[in-house]
N, C-alpha and C positions, 0 to 999 in steps of 0.2 A: 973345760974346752974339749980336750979329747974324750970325754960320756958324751956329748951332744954329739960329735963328729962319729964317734961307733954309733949311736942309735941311728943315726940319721939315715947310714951305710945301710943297719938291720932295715927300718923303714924301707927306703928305696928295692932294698933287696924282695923282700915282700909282695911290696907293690909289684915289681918286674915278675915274681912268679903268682902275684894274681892278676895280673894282665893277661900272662904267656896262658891261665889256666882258661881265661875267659874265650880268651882267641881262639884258643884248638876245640872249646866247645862250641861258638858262634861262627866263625868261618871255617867251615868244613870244606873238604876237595868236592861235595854233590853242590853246595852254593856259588863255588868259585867257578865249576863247569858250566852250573845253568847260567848265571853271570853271562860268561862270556859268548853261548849259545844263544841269551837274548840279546847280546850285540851285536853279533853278527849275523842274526834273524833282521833286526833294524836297519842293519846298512845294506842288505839284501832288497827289502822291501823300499827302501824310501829313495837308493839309489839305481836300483835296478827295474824290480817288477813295477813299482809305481808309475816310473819315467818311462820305461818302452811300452806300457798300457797309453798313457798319456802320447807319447807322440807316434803309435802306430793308430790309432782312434780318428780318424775323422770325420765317420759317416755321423756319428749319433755322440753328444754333449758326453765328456768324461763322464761323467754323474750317474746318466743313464748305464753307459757300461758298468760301472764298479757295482751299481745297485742290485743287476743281474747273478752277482754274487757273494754279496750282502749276506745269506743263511747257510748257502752252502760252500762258500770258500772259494779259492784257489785249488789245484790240484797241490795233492801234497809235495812239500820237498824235504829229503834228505839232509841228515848233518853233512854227509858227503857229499853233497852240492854248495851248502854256506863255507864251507871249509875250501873247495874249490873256486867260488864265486871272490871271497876274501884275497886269495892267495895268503893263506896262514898256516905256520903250521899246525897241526892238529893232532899233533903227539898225544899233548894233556886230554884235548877235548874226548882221543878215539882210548885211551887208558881206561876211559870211565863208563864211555855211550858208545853201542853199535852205531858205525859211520852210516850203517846202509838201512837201519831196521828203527834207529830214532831219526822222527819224522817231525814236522808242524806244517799246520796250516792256516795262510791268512784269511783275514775275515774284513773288506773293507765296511768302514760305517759312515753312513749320514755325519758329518757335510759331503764325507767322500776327499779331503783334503789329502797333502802327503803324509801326515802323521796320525790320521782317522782310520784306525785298523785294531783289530784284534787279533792274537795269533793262539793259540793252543799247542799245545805241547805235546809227543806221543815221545817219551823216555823210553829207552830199550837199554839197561845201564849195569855196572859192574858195583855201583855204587852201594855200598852199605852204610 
C-alpha cells in the first residue's frame, strides 16, 4: 500500500513537471500578448468602428460603404488607441509591443456583416 501510494506521488510529480514543461514552451508571453491584442482588435471593430460606420451611413446601403474598402482597409490604428478604446490596462500588452509603432488594420468582407472582416497585424515588439 504505501509502494502504490510513493509511486503514485512520483507519477503525479512527473506529470506536473511535464505539464509545467509543456506550458512554458506552448504559452509563451508573444502568444498570450497577440491573444489579448486580437481581442481587443474584436471589441474595437464589432463594437465601435462597425456600429458608428452603420449608424452614421445613410445615404448609400452599409454594403456599399464597407465594399469601398474591402482591399484597401480602414486607416490604421494603434495598440494605443485598442488599449485606450478598452479602457484596459496595458502594462503587459506595452512590456512586449510599442503602444504607438504596433498598428493593424481592418479589412471588411462580403457579406459585410458585423463579424465579416479581416485584420492584419504590424508587431513592433520586445518579444523574443
Amino acid at each position: 500500500m504505501v509502494k502504490r501510494t510513493i509511486l503514485t506521488i512520483i507519477i503525479l510529480a512527473i506529470l506536473a513537471v511535464v505539464a509545467a514543461a509543456f506550458s512554458a514552451i506552448f504559452i509563451t508571453d508573444e502568444k498570450i500578448t497577440k491573444h489579448e491584442i486580437e481581442s481587443l482588435a474584436k471589441d474595437y471593430y464589432e463594437n465601435y468602428l462597425y456600429e458608428t460606420i452603420s449608424n452614421a451611413n445613410k445615404e448609400k446601403p452599409l454594403s456599399e460603404v464597407l465594399k469601398e474598402y474591402e482591399t484597401s482597409g480602414f486607416s490604421d490604428v494603434s495598440l494605443r488607441q485598442l488599449i485606450i478604446f478598452n479602457d484596459v490596462d496595458g502594462k503587459n500588452l506595452t512590456n512586449f509591443c510599442d503602444e504607438n509603432k504596433t498598428t493593424l488594420r481592418f479589412y471588411p468582407k462580403s457579406p459585410f456583416g458585423k463579424t465579416d472582416y479581416d485584420i492584419k497585424y504590424k508587431y513592433t515588439s520586445n518579444i523574443e
